[in-house]
N, C-alpha and C positions, 0 to 999 in steps of 0.2 A: 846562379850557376848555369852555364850552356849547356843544353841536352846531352846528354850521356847516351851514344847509339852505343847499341851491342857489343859491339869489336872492344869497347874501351873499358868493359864492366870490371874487365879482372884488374884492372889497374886499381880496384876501389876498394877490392876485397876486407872485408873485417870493417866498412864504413856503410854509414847507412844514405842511402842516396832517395833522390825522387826525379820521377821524368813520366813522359807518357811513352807508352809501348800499342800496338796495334796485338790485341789475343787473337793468334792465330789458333790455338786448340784448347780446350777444356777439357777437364777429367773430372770428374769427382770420384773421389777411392777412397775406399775403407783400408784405415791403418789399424795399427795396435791401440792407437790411443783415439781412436775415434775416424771422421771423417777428413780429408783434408782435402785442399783443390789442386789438382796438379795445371798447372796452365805453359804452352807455349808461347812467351811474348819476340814480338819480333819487330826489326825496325830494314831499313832498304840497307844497312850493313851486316846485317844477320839473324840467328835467334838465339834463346836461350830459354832453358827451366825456370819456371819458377813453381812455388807452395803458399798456400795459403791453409797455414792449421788451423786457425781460429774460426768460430762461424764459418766453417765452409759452404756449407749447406745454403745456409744466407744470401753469404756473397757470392756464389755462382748462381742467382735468380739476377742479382742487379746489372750484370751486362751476359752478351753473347757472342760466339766466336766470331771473329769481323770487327768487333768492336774496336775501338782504343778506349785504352782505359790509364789513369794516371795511379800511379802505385807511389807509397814509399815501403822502403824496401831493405835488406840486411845482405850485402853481397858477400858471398860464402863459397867456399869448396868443399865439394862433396869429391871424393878419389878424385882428386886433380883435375875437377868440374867447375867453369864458374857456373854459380845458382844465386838465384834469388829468393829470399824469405822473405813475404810479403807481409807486414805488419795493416796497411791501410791500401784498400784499391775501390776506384769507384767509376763510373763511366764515365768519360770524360765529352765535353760539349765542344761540339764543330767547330765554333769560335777560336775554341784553346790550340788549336794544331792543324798545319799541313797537310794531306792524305799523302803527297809524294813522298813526304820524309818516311815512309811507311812500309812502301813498294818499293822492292830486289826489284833490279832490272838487271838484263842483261851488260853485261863491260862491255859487248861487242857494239860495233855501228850499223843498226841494224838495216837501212837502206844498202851497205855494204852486203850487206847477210844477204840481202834480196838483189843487188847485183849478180852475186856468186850462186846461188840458187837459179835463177834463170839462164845464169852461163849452163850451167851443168844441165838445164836442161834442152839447152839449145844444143846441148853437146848428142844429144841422141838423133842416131841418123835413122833406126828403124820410124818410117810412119806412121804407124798404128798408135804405138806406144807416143809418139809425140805428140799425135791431134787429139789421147786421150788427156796428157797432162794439162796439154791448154784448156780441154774443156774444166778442168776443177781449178789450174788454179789462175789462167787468165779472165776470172770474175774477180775483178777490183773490190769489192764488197766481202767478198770470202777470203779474198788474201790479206787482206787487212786486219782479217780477226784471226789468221794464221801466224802473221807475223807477231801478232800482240799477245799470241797466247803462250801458258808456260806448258812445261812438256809433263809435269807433273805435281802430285799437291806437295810431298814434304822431300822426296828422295834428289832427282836431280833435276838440275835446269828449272828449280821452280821458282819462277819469276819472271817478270813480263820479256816476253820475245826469248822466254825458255826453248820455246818449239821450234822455233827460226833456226835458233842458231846449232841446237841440236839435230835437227835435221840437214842441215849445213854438214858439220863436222860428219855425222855418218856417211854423207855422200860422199867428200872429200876421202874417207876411209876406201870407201867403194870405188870408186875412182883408182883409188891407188891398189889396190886387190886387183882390178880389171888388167891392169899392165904384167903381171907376175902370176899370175894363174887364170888356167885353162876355164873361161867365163865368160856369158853374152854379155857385153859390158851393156849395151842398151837395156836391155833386161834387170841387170843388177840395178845399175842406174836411176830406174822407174822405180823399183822397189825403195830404193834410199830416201825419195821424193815424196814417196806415197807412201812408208811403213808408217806412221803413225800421226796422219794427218787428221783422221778422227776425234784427237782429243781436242780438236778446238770447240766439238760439241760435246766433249767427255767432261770437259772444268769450266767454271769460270772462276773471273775474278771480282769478288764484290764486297770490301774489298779482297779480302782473306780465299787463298783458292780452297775449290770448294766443287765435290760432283757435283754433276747436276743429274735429276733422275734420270736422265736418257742414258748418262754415262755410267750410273751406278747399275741398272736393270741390262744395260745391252755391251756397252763397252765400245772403245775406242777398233777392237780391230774387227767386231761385226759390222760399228756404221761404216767405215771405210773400203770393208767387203761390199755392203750393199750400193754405196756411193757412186764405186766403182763400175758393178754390175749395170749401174743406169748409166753413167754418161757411155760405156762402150754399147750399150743397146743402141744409141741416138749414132755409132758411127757406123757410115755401112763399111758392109762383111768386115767387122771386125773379125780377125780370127779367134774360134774356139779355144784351141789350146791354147792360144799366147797370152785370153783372157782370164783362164786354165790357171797358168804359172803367175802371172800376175794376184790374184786369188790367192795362190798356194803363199806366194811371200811374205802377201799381209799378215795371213793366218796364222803363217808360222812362226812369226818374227819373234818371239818370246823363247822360243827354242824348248821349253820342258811343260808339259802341263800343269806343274806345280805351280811355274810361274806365270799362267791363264792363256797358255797358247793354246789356240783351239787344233792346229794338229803339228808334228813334229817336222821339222824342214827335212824335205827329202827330195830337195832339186838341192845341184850346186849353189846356183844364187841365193835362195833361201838360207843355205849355213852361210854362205857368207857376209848375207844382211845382219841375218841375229847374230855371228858374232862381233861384226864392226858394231851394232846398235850395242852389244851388251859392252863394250869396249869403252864405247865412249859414257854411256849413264852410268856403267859403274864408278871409272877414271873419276868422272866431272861430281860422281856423288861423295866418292871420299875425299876430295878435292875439296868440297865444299866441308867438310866436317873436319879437315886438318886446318882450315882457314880458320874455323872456331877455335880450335884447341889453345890454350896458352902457350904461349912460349914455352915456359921453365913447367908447362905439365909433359911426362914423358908417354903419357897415353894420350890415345882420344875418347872421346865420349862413346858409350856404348853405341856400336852399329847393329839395329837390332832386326834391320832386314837381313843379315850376311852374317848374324849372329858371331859379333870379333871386336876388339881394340885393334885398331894403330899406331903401332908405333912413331911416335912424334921425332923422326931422325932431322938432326939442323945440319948432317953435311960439315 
């Protein structure tokens, strides 16, 4: 039989299948009847649950998240869930599989993404603010691992050139806020370019994303605070305050501290960032979990950052 990616599982429901899956997260959890493994497998059309009741314990020593691993397996619905019940899973050997079949990438064209990105920053006519973007991202070296990076490990945009295109879409937001309200469009602009440019050293991909300690200890919107702070040292009289408001965007861009902003936006362009940024992760993250949903399921799988179901309307 042809591999069975993700998207196609619930077609199989009630049938016992096998394929290789790339684990992207491990659990081992204590149930009622013992230990079981909860694992995330995923392929470059999606992911999905699976369990492992039997020897848990066991079987989560024989591989680790990153892996692929070949499973056979019992496809199930749990409330209108496809799942898998994993009867056998083991690591599977380089030889047996592809790493692309593996890795989400973005749909978009991302040399396109990086066209558009550079327009938008050509588009700023204040100076300061433009001879600081070119210092971060006219290094051919660092924009490479920008475009390549996802914007996050499980919520949205997570998949190669996540960050690109998400960074993208916020500015185009920003962009369009600059025309209809009273806003230094150059200012917002930089902010859209630069809110979350940090996590290219906040994740990586190896393959499965994945912190890295700089990003788990410091986080995406400190390194990009300090990143900042250097290349305008290197430009002369950069001005203070507009170094100031620049600072305040990054900082702010999460908008509540529950959700790790280090202080609340309290310039115009700062609400206007975090709401186009929350606009589009949030959009692009239920987006991506109504793409899972089956068909004939009338919910979606628990959203357990936003604590909700979706409703699965066909229109």
């Amino acid at each position: 039989m042809d591999r069975i990616e993700v998207k196609e599982l619930s077609q199989f429901t009630g049938k016992e299948i096998q394929g290789f899956y790339l684990a992207a997260e491990k659990e081992l959890r204590e149930g009622k009847q013992g230990y079981y493994l909860r694992i995330r497998l995923q392929d470059k059309s999606g992911s999905v649950s699976a369990n492992v009741w039997n020897n848990a314990q066991k079987e989560a020593e024989n591989f680790e998240e990153g892996d692929v691993v070949k499973v056979a397996a019992m496809v199930t619905n749990y409330k209108g869930q496809t799942q898998l019940s994993i009867s056998k899973i083991r690591l599977a050997d380089k030889s047996e599989y592809d790493l692309n079949d593996f890795l989400a990438k973005s749909r978009q064209d991302p040399s396109k993404l990086a066209d558009e990105f550079f327009g938008y920053l050509e588009s700023i006519g204040n100076p300061n603010l433009k001879q600081l973007l070119k210092a971060i991202f006219d290094d051919r070296e660092f924009f490479s691992k920008f475009s390549y990076s996802p914007a996050a490990k499980s919520w949205h945009h997570n998949y190669i050139h996540g960050l690109l295109e998400h960074t993208v879409s916020v500015a185009r937001l920003c962009d369009y806020i600059s025309r209809f309200y009273t806003v230094d469009h150059d200012l917002l602009m930089t902010g859209a370019l630069l809110h979350d440019f940090g996590k290219v050293y906040e994740y990586e991909q190896a393959p499965a994303i994945e912190f890295t300690t700089l990003g788990r200890l410091v986080g995406h919107l400190t390194i990009a605070d300090q990143i900042v702070c250097s290349k305008a040292a290197q430009i002369n009289n950069f001005p203070s305050e507009l170094l100031m408001l620049v600072r305040h965007m990054i900082l702010a861009h999460h908008g509540e501290y529950e959700k790790g902003s280090v202080r609340l936006p309290q310039t115009i362009e700062a609400l206007a960032l975090h709401l186009a940024d929350n606009l589009d992760a949030q959009t692009i993250g239920v987006q991506q979990l109504m793409e899972l949903t089956p068909a004939d399921s009338e919910w979606s799988e628990f959203d357990r950052l936003n604590n909700r179901y979706y409703y699965n309307y066909k229109g």
